[in-house]
C-alpha positions in Angstrom: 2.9 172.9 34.7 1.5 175.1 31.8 -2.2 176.0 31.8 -2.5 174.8 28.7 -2.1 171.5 29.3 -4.2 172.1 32.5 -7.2 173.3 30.1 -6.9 169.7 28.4 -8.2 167.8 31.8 -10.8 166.9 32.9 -12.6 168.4 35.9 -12.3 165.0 38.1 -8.6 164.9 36.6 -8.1 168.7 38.0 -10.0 168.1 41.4 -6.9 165.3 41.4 -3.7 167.1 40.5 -5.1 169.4 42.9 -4.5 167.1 45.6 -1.3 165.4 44.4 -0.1 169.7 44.6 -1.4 170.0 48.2 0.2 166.9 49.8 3.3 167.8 47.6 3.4 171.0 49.5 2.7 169.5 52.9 5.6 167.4 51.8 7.4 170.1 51.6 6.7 172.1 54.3 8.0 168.9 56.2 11.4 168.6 54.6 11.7 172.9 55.0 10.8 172.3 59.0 13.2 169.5 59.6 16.1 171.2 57.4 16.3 168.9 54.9 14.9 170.8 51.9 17.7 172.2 49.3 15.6 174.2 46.9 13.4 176.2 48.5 12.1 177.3 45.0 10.0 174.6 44.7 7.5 176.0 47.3 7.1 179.2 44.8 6.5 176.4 41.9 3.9 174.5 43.8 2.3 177.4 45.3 1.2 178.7 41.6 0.9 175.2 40.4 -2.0 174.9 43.1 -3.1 179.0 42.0 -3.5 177.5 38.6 -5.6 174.6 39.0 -8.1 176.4 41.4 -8.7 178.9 38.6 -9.1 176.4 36.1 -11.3 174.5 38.4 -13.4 177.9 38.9 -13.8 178.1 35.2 -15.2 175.1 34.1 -17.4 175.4 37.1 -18.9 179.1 35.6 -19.2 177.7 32.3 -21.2 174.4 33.9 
């Protein structure tokens, strides 16, 4: 996900794709510990997915 379209949210909208990115990656930490994960890329992806919205998140919160 781009920040741009990140910027476009709003903050309840954020504080939500934040969690959707958090139990995605506790999803995926699952599938890596029982060895049925393929593309172990996608933990990079979600990591700085999650990065992203946090510092978005922090932003709007300065600016508030």
């Amino acid at each position: 996900m781009k920040a741009a379209e990140l910027r476009g949210k709003s903050e309840q909208d954020l504080q939500q794709e934040l969690l959707d990115l958090l139990k995605a990656q506790f999803g995926l930490r699952m599938q890596h510990a029982t060895q049925q994960l393929a593309d172990v890329s996608q933990f990079r992806k979600v990591r700085r997915d999650i990065a992203r919205t946090r510092t978005l998140l922090a932003e709007k919160s300065r600016q508030a």
